[in-house]
N, C-alpha and C positions, 0 to 999 in steps of 0.2 A: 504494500500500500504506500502512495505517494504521501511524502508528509506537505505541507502549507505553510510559506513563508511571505511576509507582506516586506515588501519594499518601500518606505514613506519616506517623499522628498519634500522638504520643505519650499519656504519663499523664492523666489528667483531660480529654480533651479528648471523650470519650463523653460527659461532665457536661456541654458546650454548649448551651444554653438553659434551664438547669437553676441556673446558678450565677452570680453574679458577673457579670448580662448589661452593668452601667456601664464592666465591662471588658473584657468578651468576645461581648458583644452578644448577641441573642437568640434568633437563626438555632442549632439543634442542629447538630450532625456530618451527620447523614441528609442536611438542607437544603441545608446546603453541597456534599455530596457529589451531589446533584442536580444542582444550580449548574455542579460542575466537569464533572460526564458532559455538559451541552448545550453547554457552550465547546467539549469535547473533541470532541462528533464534528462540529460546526461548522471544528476546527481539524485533523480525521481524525486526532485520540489516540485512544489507546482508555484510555481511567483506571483502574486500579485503586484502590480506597482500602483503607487499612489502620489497622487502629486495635489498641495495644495499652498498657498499664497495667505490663508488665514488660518491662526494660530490654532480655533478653537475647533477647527474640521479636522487639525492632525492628531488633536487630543482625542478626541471621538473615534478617530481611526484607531489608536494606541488602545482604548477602551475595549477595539472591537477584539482584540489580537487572541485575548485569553478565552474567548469562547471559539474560534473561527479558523484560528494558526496554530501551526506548531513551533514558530519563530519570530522574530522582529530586525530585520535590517532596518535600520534609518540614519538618514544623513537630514539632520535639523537645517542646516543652513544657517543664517542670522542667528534662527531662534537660537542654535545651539549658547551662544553669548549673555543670555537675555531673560529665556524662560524659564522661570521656576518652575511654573503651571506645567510645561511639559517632562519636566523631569520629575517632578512629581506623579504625572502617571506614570511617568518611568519607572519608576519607583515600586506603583502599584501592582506592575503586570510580573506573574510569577512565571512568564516563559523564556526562554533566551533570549537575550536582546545584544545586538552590536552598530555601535555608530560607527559612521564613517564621512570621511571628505574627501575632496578631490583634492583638494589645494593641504599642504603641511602647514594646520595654524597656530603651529606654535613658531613658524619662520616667518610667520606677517606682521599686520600691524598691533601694536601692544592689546589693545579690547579684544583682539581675536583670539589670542593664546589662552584663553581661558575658557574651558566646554564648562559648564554649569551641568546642560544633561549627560557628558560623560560620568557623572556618579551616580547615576540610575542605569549604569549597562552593564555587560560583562567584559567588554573591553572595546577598544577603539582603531580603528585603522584609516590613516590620514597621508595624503601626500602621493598618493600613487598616481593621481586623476582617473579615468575612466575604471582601470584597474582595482582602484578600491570597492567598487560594489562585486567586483568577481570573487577578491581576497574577503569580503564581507560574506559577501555567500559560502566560500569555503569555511570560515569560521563560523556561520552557523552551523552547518551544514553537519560538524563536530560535535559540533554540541547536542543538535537536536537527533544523531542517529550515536552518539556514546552515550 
Protein backbone atom coordinates (compact mmCIF):
# COMPACT_ATOMS: atom_id res chain seq x y z
CA UNK A 1 0.00 0.00 0.00
CA UNK A 2 1.14 3.50 -1.04
CA UNK A 3 1.72 5.69 1.92
CA UNK A 4 0.50 9.87 1.52
CA UNK A 5 2.65 12.71 1.64
CA UNK A 6 1.55 16.46 1.34
CA UNK A 7 3.98 18.85 -0.05
CA UNK A 8 2.95 22.79 1.33
CA UNK A 9 4.45 25.74 -0.37
CA UNK A 10 4.11 28.78 1.11
CA UNK A 11 3.85 32.60 -0.11
CA UNK A 12 5.68 33.53 -3.23
CA UNK A 13 6.75 30.29 -4.10
CA UNK A 14 3.91 30.16 -7.37
CA UNK A 15 6.55 33.14 -8.53
CA UNK A 16 9.34 30.10 -9.11
CA UNK A 17 10.93 30.69 -12.38
CA UNK A 18 9.49 33.92 -12.53
CA UNK A 19 11.71 35.63 -9.90
CA UNK A 20 14.83 35.86 -8.32
CA UNK A 21 16.17 32.46 -10.34
CA UNK A 22 20.36 33.44 -8.66
CA UNK A 23 18.26 32.52 -5.66
CA UNK A 24 15.63 30.29 -6.34
CA UNK A 25 16.62 28.81 -9.55
CA UNK A 26 14.73 28.43 -12.53
CA UNK A 27 12.64 25.32 -12.32
CA UNK A 28 8.78 26.81 -11.43
CA UNK A 29 6.47 25.00 -8.74
CA UNK A 30 4.65 22.94 -11.67
CA UNK A 31 8.47 21.46 -12.57
CA UNK A 32 9.27 20.70 -9.24
CA UNK A 33 6.00 19.29 -8.55
CA UNK A 34 6.67 16.95 -11.49
CA UNK A 35 10.05 16.19 -10.07
CA UNK A 36 8.48 15.01 -6.80
CA UNK A 37 5.31 12.98 -8.38
CA UNK A 38 8.23 10.49 -10.27
CA UNK A 39 10.58 10.13 -7.00
CA UNK A 40 7.10 9.55 -5.28
CA UNK A 41 5.66 6.80 -7.13
CA UNK A 42 9.34 5.29 -7.65
CA UNK A 43 9.32 5.57 -3.76
CA UNK A 44 5.15 4.25 -3.68
CA UNK A 45 4.07 8.01 -2.05
CA UNK A 46 1.42 9.34 -3.41
CA UNK A 47 2.39 13.43 -3.35
CA UNK A 48 0.15 15.98 -2.93
CA UNK A 49 1.34 19.40 -3.55
CA UNK A 50 -0.16 22.55 -2.10
CA UNK A 51 0.44 25.95 -2.66
CA UNK A 52 -0.94 28.96 -0.90
CA UNK A 53 -0.17 32.86 -0.43
CA UNK A 54 -2.25 33.01 2.84
CA UNK A 55 -1.12 32.09 6.17
CA UNK A 56 -4.39 30.64 7.47
CA UNK A 57 -5.08 28.15 4.35
CA UNK A 58 -1.47 26.48 5.06
CA UNK A 59 -2.53 26.18 8.78
CA UNK A 60 -5.75 24.31 7.62
CA UNK A 61 -3.71 22.22 5.36
CA UNK A 62 -1.06 21.29 8.32
CA UNK A 63 -4.45 20.40 10.25
CA UNK A 64 -5.48 18.21 7.44
CA UNK A 65 -2.12 16.18 7.46
CA UNK A 66 -2.86 13.89 10.74
CA UNK A 67 -6.03 12.44 9.52
CA UNK A 68 -5.30 12.32 5.52
CA UNK A 69 -1.12 11.80 5.23
CA UNK A 70 1.37 9.68 6.32
CA UNK A 71 3.91 12.78 6.19
CA UNK A 72 4.42 16.57 5.83
CA UNK A 73 7.15 18.09 3.44
CA UNK A 74 6.90 21.87 3.65
CA UNK A 75 8.90 24.63 2.63
CA UNK A 76 7.10 27.87 4.61
CA UNK A 77 8.76 30.51 2.70
CA UNK A 78 8.56 34.08 4.48
CA UNK A 79 6.33 32.41 6.84
CA UNK A 80 9.14 30.31 7.95
CA UNK A 81 10.76 33.82 9.78
CA UNK A 82 7.47 35.03 11.20
CA UNK A 83 4.81 32.42 12.08
CA UNK A 84 4.30 31.35 15.33
CA UNK A 85 0.77 30.20 14.21
CA UNK A 86 2.20 27.84 11.89
CA UNK A 87 4.77 26.34 13.88
CA UNK A 88 2.49 25.82 16.24
CA UNK A 89 0.45 23.44 14.32
CA UNK A 90 3.64 22.25 13.64
CA UNK A 91 3.84 21.40 16.67
CA UNK A 92 0.54 19.93 16.84
CA UNK A 93 0.80 17.34 14.03
CA UNK A 94 2.18 13.81 15.48
CA UNK A 95 3.25 12.74 11.81
CA UNK A 96 6.65 13.28 10.25
CA UNK A 97 7.38 16.41 9.31
CA UNK A 98 10.54 18.07 7.34
CA UNK A 99 11.14 21.61 6.12
CA UNK A 100 12.85 22.68 3.40
CA UNK A 101 14.29 25.69 1.04
CA UNK A 102 15.72 26.31 -1.92
CA UNK A 103 17.85 29.02 -1.02
CA UNK A 104 20.61 28.35 2.23
CA UNK A 105 19.00 30.81 4.91
CA UNK A 106 21.28 30.85 7.12
CA UNK A 107 23.94 32.42 4.10
CA UNK A 108 21.23 35.41 3.41
CA UNK A 109 20.00 38.37 4.96
CA UNK A 110 20.25 38.59 8.93
CA UNK A 111 15.92 38.17 9.41
CA UNK A 112 16.34 35.08 7.24
CA UNK A 113 18.64 32.98 9.35
CA UNK A 114 16.31 32.33 11.71
CA UNK A 115 13.37 29.37 10.93
CA UNK A 116 10.81 29.81 13.83
CA UNK A 117 8.82 26.73 12.20
CA UNK A 118 12.09 24.72 12.14
CA UNK A 119 11.23 23.77 15.84
CA UNK A 120 8.09 22.03 15.05
CA UNK A 121 9.99 19.56 12.43
CA UNK A 122 12.13 16.68 12.56
CA UNK A 123 14.67 18.32 10.69
CA UNK A 124 15.45 20.74 7.97
CA UNK A 125 17.09 20.64 4.52
CA UNK A 126 18.06 24.03 2.89
CA UNK A 127 20.28 25.40 0.17
CA UNK A 128 20.03 22.79 -2.56
CA UNK A 129 17.36 24.76 -4.79
CA UNK A 130 15.16 22.44 -6.66
CA UNK A 131 16.85 19.60 -5.07
CA UNK A 132 15.61 20.18 -1.63
CA UNK A 133 12.06 18.89 -2.20
CA UNK A 134 13.78 15.48 -3.62
CA UNK A 135 16.39 15.32 -0.55
CA UNK A 136 12.89 16.39 1.42
CA UNK A 137 11.17 13.48 0.19
CA UNK A 138 13.82 11.09 0.71
CA UNK A 139 13.84 12.14 4.23
CA UNK A 140 10.48 11.40 4.60
CA UNK A 141 10.31 8.80 2.98
CA UNK A 142 12.60 7.33 6.04
CA UNK A 143 10.86 8.03 8.23
CA UNK A 144 7.50 7.23 7.23
CA UNK A 145 8.50 3.52 5.83
CA UNK A 146 11.33 2.93 9.23
Amino acid sequence: MNKKIIIINGPNLNLLGQREDDIYGKDSLDTIKNKCEILGKSKKIEITFFQSNNEGEIINKIHEVEKFYDGLVINPAAFTHTSVAILDSLRALNKPKIEIHLSNIYSREEYRKKSITSEGVHGLICGFGANSYILGIEAISNLIYN
